[in-house]
C-alpha positions in Angstrom: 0.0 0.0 0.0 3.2 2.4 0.3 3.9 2.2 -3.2 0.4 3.2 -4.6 0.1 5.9 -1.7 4.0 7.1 -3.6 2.6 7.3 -6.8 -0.6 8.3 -5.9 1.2 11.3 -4.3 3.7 11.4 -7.3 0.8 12.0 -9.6 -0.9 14.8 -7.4 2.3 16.5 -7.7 2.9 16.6 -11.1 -0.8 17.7 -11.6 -0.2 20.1 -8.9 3.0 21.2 -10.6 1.2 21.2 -14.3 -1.8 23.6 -12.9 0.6 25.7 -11.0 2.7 26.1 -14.2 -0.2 27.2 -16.8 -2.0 29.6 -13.8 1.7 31.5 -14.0 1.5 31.3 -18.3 -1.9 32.3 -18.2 -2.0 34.9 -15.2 1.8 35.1 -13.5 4.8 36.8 -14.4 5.9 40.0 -15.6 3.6 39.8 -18.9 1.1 36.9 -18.8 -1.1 35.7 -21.7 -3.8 38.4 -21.4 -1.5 40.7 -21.2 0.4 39.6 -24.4 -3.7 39.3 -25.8 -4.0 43.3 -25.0 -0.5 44.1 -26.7 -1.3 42.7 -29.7 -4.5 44.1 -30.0 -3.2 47.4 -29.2 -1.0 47.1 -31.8 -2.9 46.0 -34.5 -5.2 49.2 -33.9 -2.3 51.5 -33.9 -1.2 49.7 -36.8 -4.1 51.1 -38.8 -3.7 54.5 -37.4 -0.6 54.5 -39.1 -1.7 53.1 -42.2 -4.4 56.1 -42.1 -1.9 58.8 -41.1 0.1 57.1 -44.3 -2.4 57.7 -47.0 -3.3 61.1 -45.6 0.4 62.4 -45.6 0.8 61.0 -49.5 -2.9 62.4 -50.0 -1.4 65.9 -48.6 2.1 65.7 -50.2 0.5 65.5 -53.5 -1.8 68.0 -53.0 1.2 70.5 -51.9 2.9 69.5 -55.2 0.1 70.7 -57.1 -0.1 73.3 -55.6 4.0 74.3 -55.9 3.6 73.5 -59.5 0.5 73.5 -60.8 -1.7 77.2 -62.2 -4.9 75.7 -62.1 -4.9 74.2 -58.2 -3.5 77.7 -57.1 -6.3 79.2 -58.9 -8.7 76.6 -57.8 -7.5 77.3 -53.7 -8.0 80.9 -54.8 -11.4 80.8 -56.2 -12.6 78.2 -53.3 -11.4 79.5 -50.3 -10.8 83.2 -50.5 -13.5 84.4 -53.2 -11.1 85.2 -55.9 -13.0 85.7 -59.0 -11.3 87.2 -62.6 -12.3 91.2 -64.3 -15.6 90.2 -65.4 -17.0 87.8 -63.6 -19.8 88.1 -60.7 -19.3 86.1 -57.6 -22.6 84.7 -56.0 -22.3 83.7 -52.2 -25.3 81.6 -51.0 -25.6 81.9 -46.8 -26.8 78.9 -44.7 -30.4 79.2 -43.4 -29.2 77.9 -39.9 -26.3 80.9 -40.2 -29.1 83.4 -41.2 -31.4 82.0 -38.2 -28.9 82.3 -35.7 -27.3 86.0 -36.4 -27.6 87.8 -33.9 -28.3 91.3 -36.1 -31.2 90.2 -36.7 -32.9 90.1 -33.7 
């Protein structure tokens, strides 16, 4: 009976020792598996916020070429954003109800 009481007690221990070993994988240490889980998530989303940033720099950088070397964009950003208009030509603004609405001249 001493010898199945040894390896009963044998085998306890090495499940003991097994359990004890994936609870520090899973849970213990420094970085444990949900905290690799969280890493690589996190990276994956910044990942794609630098993919983003990516095309929106090359989107920009050719946008600032045109506009270092090409007439027509300057004239575009011109006409478009500050109202530029040519001898001869009448420029037409259109205001917003909700901007008309909420001016406070008129009241």
């Amino acid at each position: 009976m001493s010898e199945r009481l040894r390896r009963v007690g044998l085998r306890l221990l090495v499940a003991a020792l097994v359990v004890a070993a994936g609870y520090y994988f899973i849970l213990g240490g420094e970085y444990s598996a949900l905290d690799l889980r969280a890493l690589r998530a996190e990276e994956q989303v910044l990942t794609g916020r630098i993919d983003s940033l990516a095309s929106v720099t090359d989107s920009l950088d050719r946008w600032a070429d045109s506009l270092e070397w090409s007439a027509e964009a300057i004239e575009r950003v011109a006409r478009e954003r500050y109202g530029f208009i040519r001898d001869g030509e009448r420029l037409y603004r259109f205001v917003e109800v909700e901007a008309v609405r909420n001016d406070p001249v008129d009241r």
